[in-house]
N, C-alpha and C positions, 0 to 999 in steps of 0.2 A: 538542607538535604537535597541531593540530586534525587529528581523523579525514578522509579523503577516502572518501566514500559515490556512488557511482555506479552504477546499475541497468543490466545486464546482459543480463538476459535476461527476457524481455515475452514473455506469452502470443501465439503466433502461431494465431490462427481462421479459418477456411476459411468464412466468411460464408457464401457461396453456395451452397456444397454443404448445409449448415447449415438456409440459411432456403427452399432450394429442394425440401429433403427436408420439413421443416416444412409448407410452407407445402402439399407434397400429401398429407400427415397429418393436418393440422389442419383445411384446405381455407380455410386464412387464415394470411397472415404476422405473426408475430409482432415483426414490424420496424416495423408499421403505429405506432402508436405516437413509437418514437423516432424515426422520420422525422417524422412531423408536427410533431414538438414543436418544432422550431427549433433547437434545443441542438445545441451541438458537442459530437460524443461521440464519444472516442476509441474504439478497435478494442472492448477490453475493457469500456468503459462500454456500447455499445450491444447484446453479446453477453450480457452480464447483464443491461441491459430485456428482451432475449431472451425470456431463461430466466424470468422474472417473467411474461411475457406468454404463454408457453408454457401454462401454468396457467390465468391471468387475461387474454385479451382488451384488456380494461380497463382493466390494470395502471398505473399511473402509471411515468412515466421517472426511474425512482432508482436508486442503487445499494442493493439489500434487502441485509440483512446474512444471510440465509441462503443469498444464493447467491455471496459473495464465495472461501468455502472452491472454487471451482469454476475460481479461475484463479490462477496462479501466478506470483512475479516471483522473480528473483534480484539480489541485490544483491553488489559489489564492496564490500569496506572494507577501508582501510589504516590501523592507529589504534597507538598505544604499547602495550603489552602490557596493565598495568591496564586500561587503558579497552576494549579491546577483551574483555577478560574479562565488563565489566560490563555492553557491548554483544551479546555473546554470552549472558548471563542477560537482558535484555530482553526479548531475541529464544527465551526458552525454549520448547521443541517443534518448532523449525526444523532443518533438515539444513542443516548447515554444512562446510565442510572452513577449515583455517587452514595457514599455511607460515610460517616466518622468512623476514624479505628480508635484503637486503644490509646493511641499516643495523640495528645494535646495537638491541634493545628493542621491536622494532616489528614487528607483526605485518600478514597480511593475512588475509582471511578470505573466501570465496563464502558468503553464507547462501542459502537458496533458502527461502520459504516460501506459504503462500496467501494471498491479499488480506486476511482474515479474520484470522492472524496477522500480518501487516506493521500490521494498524490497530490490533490490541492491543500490536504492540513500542512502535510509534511513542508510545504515550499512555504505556504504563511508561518507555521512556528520556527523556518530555519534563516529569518532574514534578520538583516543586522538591528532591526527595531525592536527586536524580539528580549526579554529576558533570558542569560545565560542557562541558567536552570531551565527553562521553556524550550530552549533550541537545545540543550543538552539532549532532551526526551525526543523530539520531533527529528534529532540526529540521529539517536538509538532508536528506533522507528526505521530512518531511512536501509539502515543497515539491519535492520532484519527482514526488510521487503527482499532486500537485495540478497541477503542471505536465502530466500524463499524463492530465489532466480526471478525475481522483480523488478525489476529495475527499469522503474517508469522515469526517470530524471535523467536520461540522454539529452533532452535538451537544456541541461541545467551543467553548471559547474562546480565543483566545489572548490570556496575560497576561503582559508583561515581566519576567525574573527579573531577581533583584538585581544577578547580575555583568554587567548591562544590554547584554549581547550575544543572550544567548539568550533564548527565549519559553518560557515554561508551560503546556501544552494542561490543561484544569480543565473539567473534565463539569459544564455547564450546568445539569443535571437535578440535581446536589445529591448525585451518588452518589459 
């Protein structure tokens, strides 16, 4: 059976309270930025230029990898037992709980972890060592980060594996 990966629970920010205590701290918001930029930027994308801008002014509209640790998603998955084993090592350093369902062999699981870890699971379960079924899930994952305007794997590429269902995420950089 292919894993079913479905996101759960999405950081909920109170913008306003946020950028309106900011903005008489700082005596400037820190929003200035990803508004101007044009970009569609989900809740969590524009709360992390935030926090980049909080610092820097200046800041450019990215997601920085040090402030990913600062929001949290959880994830649903339903997978066979192996693969959820192998899903659950992926995903090591995450709070997880799992249950048996009704049906023989097959597990579910809540993982809950930081942005910061969903982008190092996703790169461990989408590499060619991985089981198909495993990278299937850790694919379906990437593309719902992305779909949430996520998109922490700019330094990654994607490359067809061989069971020519799933993709390869392969760090750019040579590392």
């Amino acid at each position: 059976m292919k894993p079913e990966t479905i996101i759960i629970s999405r950081p909920q920010i109170d913008m306003s309270v946020f950028l309106g205590v900011a903005l008489k701290a700082l005596g400037h918001s820190p929003a200035t930025a990803a508004d101007a930029s044009g970009l569609r930027l989900s809740e969590t994308g524009q709360f992390l230029s935030c926090l980049a801008a909080l610092r820097n002014p200046r800041a450019g509209v990215e997601l920085t990898p040090r402030f990913l640790p600062h929001v949290s998603f959880s994830v649903l998955i339903v997978a066979d037992e192996p693969d959820m084993m192998d899903i659950l090592e992926c995903a090591a350093g995450m709070a997880f709980v799992t249950a048996e369902t009704m049906i023989r062999g097959v597990l579910l699981a809540v993982i809950t972890g930081t942005l910061a870890q969903w982008k190092a699971a996703v790169v461990a379960g989408s590499g060619a060592d991985i089981e198909p079924a495993v990278r299937f899930a850790f694919n379906r994952l990437h593309g719902l980060f992305k779909d949430e305007q996520l998109d922490l794997w700019g330094d990654f590429r994607q490359r067809q594996a061989h069971d020519q269902v799933t993709y390869l995420l392969e760090d750019k950089r040579g590392r």
